[in-house]
N, CA, C and O atoms as a DFTB+ gen file, in Angstrom:
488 C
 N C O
     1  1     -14.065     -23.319       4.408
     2  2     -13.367     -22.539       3.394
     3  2     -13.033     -23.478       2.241
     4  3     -12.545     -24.581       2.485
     5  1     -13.202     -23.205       1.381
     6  2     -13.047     -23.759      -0.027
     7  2     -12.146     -22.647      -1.134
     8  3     -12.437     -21.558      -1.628
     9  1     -10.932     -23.544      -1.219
    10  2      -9.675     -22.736      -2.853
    11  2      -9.444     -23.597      -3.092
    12  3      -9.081     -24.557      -2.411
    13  1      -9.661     -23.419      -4.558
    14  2      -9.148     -24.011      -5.591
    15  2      -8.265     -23.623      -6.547
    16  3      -8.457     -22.829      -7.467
    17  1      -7.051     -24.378      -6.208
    18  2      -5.815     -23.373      -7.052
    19  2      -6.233     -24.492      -8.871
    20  3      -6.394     -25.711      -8.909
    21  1      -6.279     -23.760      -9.785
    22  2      -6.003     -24.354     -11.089
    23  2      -4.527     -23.746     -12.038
    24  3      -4.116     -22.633     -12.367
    25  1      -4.220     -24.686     -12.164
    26  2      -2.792     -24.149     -12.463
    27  2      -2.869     -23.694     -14.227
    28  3      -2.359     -22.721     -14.782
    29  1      -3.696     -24.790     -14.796
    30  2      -3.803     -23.835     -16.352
    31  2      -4.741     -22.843     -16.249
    32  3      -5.064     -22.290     -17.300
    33  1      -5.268     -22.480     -15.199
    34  2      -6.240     -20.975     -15.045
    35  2      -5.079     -19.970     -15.781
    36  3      -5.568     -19.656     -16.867
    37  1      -4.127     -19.522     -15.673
    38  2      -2.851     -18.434     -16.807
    39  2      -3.136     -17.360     -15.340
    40  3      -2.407     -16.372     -15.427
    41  1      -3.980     -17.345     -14.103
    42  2      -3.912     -16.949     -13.203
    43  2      -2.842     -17.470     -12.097
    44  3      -2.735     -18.613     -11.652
    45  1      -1.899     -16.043     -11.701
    46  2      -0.416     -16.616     -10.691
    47  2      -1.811     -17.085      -9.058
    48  3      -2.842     -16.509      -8.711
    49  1      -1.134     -18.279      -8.526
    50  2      -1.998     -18.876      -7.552
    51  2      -1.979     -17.890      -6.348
    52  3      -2.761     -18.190      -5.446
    53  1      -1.411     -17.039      -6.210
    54  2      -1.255     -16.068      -4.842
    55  2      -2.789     -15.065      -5.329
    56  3      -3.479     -14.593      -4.425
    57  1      -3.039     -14.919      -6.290
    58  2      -3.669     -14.222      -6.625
    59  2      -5.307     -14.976      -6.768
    60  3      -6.249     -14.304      -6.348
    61  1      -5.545     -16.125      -7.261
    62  2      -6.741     -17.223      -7.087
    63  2      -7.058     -17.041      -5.942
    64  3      -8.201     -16.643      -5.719
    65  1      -5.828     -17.357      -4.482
    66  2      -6.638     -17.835      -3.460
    67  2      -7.113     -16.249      -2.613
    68  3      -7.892     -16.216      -1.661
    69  1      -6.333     -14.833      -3.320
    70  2      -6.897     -14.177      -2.916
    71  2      -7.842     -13.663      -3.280
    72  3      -8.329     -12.671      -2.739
    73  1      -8.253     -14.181      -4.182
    74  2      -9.692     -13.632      -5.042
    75  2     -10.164     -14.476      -4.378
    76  3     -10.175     -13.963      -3.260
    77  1     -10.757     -15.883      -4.257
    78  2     -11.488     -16.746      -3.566
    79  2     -11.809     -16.581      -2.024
    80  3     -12.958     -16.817      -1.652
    81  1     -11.155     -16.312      -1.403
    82  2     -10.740     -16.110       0.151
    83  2     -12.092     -14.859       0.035
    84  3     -13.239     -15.144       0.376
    85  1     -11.710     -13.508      -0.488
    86  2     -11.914     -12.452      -0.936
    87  2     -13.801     -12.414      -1.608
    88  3     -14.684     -11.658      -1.203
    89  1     -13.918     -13.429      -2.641
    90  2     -15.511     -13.399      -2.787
    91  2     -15.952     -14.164      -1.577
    92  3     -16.926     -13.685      -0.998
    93  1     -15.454     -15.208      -1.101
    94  2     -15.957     -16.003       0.084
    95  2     -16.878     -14.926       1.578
    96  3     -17.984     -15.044       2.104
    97  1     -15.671     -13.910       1.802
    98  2     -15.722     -13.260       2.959
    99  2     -17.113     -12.162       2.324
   100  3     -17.849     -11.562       3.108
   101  1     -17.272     -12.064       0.701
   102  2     -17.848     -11.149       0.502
   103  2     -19.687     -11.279       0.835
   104  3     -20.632     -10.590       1.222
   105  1     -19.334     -12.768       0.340
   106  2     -20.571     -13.682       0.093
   107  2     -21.277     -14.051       1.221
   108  3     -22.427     -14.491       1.223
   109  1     -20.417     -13.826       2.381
   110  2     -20.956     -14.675       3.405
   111  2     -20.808     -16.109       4.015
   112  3     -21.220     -16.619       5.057
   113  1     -19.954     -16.627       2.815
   114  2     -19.697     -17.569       2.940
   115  2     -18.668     -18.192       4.067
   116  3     -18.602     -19.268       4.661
   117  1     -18.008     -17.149       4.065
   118  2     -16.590     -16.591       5.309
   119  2     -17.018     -15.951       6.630
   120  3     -16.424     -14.882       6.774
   121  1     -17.767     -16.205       7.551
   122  2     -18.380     -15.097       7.670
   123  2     -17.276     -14.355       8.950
   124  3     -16.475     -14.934       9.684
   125  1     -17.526     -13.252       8.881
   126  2     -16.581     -12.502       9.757
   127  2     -16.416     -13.059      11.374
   128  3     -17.192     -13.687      12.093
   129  1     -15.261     -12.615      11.560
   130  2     -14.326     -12.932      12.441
   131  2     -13.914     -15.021      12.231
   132  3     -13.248     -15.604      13.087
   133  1     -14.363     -15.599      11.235
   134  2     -13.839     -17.084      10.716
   135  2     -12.474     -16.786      10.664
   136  3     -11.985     -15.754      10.205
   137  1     -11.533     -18.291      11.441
   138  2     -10.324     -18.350      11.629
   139  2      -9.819     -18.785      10.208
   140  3     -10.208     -19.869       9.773
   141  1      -8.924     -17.956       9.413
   142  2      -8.237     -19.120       8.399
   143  2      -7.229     -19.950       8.891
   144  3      -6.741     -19.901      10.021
   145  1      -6.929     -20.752       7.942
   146  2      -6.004     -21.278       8.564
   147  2      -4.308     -20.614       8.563
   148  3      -3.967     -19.653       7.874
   149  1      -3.475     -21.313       9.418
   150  2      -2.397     -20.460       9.162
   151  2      -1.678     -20.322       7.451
   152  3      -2.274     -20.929       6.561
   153  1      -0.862     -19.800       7.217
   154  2      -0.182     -19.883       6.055
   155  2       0.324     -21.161       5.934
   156  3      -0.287     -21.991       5.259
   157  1       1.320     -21.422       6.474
   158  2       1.606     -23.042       6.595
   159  2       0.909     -23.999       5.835
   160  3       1.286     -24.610       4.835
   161  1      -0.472     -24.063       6.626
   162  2      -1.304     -24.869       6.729
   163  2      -2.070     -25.109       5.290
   164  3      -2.296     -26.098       4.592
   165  1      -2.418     -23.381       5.181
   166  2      -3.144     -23.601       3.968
   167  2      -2.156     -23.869       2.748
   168  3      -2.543     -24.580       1.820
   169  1      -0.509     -23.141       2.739
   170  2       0.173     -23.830       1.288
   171  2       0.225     -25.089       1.732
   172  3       0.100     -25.793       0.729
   173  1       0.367     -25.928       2.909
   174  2       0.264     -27.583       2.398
   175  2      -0.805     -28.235       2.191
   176  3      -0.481     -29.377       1.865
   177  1      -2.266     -28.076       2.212
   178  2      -2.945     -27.713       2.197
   179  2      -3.526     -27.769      -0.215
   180  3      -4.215     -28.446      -0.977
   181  1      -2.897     -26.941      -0.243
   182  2      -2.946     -26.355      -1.856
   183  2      -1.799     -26.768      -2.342
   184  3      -1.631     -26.663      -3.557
   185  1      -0.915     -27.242      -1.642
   186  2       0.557     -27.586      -2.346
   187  2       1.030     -26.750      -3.382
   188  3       1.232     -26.883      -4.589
   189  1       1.192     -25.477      -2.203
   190  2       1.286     -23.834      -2.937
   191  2       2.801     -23.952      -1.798
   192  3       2.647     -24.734      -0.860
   193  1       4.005     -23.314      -1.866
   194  2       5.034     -22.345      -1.309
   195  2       4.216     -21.668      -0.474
   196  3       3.162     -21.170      -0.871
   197  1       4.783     -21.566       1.205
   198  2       4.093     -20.608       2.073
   199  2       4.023     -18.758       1.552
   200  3       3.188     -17.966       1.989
   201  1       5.071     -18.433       0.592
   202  2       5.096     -17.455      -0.095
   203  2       4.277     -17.037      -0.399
   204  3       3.917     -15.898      -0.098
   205  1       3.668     -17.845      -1.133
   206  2       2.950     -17.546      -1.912
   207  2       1.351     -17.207      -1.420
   208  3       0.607     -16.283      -1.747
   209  1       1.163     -18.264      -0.567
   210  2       0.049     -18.374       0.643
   211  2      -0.138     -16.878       1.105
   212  3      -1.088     -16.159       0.798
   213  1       1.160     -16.466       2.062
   214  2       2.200     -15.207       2.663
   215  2       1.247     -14.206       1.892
   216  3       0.219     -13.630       2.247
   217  1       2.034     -14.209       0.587
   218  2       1.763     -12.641      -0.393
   219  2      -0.036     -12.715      -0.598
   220  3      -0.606     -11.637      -0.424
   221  1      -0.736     -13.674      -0.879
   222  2      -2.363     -13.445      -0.745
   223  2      -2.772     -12.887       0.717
   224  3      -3.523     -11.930       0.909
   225  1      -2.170     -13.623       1.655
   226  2      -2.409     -12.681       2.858
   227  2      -2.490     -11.609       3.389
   228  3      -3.364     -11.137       4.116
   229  1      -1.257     -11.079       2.901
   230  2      -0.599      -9.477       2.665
   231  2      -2.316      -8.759       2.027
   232  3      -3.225      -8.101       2.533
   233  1      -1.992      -9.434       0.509
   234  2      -2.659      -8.587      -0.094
   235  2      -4.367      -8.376       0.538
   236  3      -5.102      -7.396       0.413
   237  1      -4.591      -9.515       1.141
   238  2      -6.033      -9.667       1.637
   239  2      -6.304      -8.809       2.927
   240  3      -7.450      -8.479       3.232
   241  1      -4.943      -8.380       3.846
   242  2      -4.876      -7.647       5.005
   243  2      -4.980      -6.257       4.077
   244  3      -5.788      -5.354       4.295
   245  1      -4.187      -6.271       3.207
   246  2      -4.235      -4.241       2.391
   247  2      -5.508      -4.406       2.280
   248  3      -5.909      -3.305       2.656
   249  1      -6.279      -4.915       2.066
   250  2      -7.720      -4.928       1.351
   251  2      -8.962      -4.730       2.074
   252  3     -10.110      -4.479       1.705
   253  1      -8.339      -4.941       3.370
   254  2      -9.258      -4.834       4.824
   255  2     -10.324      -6.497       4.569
   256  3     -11.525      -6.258       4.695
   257  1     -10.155      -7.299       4.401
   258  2     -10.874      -8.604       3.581
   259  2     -10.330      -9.478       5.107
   260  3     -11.137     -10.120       5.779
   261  1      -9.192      -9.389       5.392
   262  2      -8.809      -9.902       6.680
   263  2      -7.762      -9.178       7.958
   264  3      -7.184      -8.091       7.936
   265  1      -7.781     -10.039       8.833
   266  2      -6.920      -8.971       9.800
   267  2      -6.144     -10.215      10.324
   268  3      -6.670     -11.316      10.163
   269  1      -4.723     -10.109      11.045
   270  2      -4.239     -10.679      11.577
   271  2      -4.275     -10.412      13.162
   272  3      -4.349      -9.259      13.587
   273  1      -4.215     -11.619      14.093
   274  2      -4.325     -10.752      15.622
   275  2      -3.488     -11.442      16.187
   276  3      -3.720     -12.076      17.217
   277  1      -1.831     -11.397      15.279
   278  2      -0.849     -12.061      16.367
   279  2      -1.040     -13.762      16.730
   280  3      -1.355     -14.434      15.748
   281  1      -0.928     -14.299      17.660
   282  2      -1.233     -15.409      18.382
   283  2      -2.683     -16.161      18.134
   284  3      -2.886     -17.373      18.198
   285  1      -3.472     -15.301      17.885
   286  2      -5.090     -15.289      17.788
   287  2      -5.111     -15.677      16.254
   288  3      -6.112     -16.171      15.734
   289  1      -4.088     -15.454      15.651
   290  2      -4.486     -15.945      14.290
   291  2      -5.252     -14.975      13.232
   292  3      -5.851     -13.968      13.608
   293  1      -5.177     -15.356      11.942
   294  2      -5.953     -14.431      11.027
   295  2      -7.224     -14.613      11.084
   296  3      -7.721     -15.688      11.419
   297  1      -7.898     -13.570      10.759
   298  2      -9.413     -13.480      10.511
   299  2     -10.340     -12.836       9.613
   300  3     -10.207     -11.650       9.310
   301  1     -11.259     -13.553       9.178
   302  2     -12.239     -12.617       8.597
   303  2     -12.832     -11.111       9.010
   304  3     -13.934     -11.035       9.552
   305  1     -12.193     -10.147       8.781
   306  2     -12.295      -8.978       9.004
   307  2     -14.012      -8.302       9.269
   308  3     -14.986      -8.941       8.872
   309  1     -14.130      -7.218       9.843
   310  2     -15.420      -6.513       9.810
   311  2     -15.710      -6.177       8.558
   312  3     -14.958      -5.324       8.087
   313  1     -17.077      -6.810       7.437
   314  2     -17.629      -6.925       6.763
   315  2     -16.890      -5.435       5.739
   316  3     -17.758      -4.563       5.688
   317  1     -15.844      -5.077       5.126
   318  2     -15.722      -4.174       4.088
   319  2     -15.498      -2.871       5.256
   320  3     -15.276      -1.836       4.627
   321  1     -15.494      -2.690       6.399
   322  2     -15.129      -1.808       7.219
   323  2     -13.867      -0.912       6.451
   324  3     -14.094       0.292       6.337
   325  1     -12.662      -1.384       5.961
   326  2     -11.732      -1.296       5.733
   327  2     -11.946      -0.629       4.475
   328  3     -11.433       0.476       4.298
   329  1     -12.700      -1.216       3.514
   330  2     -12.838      -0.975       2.361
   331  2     -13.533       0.655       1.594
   332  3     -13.269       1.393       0.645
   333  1     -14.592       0.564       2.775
   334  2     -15.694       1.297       2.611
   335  2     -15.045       2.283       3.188
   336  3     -15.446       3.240       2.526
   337  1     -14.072       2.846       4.230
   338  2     -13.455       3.786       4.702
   339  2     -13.040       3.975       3.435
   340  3     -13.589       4.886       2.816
   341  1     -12.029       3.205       2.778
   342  2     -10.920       3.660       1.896
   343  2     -11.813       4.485       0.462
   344  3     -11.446       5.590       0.062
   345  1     -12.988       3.733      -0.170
   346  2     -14.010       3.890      -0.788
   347  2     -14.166       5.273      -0.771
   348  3     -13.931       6.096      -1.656
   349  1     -14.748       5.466       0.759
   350  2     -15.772       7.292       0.984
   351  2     -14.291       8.320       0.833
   352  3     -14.292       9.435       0.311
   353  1     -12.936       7.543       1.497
   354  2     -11.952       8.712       1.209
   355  2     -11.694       9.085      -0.486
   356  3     -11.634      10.198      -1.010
   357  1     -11.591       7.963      -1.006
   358  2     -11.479       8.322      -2.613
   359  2     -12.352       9.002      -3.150
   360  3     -12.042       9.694      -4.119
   361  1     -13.884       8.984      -2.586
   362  2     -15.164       9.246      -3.476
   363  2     -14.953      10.590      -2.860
   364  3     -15.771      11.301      -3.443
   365  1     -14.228      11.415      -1.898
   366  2     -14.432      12.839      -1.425
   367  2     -12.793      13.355      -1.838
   368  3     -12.393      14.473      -1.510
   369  1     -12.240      12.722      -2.327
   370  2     -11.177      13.401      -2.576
   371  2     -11.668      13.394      -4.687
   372  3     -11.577      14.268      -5.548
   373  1     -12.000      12.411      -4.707
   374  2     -12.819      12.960      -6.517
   375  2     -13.258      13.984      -6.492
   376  3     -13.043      14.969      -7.198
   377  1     -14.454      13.681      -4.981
   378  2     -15.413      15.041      -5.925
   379  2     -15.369      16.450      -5.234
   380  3     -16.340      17.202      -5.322
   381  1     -14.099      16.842      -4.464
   382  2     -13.372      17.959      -4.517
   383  2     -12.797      18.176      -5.880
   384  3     -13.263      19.132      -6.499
   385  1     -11.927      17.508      -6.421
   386  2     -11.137      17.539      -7.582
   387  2     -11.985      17.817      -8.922
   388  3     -11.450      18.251      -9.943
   389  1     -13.014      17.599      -8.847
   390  2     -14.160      17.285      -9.983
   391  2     -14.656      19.035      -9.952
   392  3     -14.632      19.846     -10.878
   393  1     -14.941      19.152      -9.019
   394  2     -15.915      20.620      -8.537
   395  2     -14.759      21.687      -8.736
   396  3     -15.213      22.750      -9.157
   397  1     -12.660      21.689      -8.446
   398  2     -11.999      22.420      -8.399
   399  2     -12.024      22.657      -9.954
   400  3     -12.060      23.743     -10.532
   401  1     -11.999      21.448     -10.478
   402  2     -11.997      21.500     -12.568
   403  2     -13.211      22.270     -13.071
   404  3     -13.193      22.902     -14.128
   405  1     -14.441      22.173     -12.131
   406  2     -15.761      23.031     -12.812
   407  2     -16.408      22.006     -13.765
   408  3     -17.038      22.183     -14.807
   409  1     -16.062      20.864     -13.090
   410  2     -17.029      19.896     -14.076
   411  2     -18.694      20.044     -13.138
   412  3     -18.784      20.411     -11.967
   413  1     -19.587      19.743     -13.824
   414  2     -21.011      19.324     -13.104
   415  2     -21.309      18.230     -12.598
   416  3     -21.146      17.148     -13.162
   417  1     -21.806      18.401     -11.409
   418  2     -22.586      16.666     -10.628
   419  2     -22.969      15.698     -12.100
   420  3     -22.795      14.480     -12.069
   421  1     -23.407      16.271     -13.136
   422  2     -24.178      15.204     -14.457
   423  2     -22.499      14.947     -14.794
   424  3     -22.460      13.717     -14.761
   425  1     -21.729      15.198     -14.960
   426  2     -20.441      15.541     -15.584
   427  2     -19.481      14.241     -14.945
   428  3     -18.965      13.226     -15.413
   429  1     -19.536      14.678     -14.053
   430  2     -18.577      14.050     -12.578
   431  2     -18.898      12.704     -12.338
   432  3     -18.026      11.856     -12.146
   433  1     -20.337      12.415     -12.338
   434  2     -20.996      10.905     -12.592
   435  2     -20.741      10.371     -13.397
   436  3     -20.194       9.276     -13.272
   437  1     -21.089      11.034     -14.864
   438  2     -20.648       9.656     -16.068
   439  2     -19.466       9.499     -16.093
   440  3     -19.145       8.649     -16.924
   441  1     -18.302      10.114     -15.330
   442  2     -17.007       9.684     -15.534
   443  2     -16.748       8.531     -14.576
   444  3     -15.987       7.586     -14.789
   445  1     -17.636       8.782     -13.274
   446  2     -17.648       8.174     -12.804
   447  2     -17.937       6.385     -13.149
   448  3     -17.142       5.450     -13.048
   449  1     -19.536       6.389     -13.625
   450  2     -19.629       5.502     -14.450
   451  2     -18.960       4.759     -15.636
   452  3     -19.254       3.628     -16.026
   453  1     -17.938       5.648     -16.183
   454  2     -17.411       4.789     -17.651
   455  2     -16.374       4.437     -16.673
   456  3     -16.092       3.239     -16.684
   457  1     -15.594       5.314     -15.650
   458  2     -14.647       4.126     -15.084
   459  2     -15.344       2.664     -14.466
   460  3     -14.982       1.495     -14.599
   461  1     -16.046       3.033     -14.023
   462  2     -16.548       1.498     -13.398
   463  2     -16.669       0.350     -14.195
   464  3     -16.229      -0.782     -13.997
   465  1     -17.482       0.907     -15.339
   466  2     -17.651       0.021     -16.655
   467  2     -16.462      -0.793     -17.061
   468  3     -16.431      -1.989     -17.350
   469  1     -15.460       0.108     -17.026
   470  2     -14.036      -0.713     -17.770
   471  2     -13.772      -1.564     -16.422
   472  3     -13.826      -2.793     -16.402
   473  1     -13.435      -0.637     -15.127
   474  2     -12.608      -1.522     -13.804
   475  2     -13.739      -2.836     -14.004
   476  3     -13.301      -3.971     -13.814
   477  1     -14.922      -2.691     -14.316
   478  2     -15.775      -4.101     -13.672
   479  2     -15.779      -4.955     -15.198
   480  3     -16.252      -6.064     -15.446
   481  1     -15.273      -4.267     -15.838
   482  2     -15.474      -5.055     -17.536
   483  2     -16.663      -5.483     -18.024
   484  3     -16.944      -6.505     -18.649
   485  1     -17.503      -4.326     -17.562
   486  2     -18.958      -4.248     -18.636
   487  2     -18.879      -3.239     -19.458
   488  3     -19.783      -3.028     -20.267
């Protein structure tokens, strides 16, 4: 595992190592079920506050990106399992909502698309 906290990045560091952690696991680079290390470990480690360590964790468990198993320690989660559930629930609760408005499948897509555009900043 490789983070790199940069402190003039204008990025808060809870948020770096969960983006990093986060492309790592995406990439393969992490590969699922890989032990991180504990919180502890990794703020001394980064000479980060366990807090701070803590709150990327949090956010990386909401994200389905990792799981905790108690005693067993955290882990690299089942590949987007988490994600891709949460994903198909949003994408069927749209396109009920889309079809109740009387928009069209051509309709319902490009909205689809210009959101993506902005969320991905192309």
């Amino acid at each position: 595992m490789n983070v790199n906290i940069r402190i003039d990045d204008g990025t808060p560091p809870y948020e770096q190592v969960r983006a990093q952690i986060s492309e790592q696991a995406r990439s393969g680079a992490l590969p699922v079920g890989y032990r991180l290390p504990t919180v502890r470990g990794l703020a001394e480690t980064l000479g980060l506050a366990a807090n701070t360590v803590a709150k990327a964790y949090r956010a990386l468990e909401a994200d389905g990106v990792i799981e905790t198993r108690g005693r067993n320690g955290t882990v690299i989660a089942a590949a987007g399992s988490a994600a891709q559930k949460e994903a198909a629930s949003a994408a069927q609760a749209y396109a009920e909502r889309v079809r109740r408005l009387g928009l069209s499948e051509d309709e319902a897509l490009a909205a689809v698309r210009d959101a993506l555009r902005v969320a991905y900043g192309g």
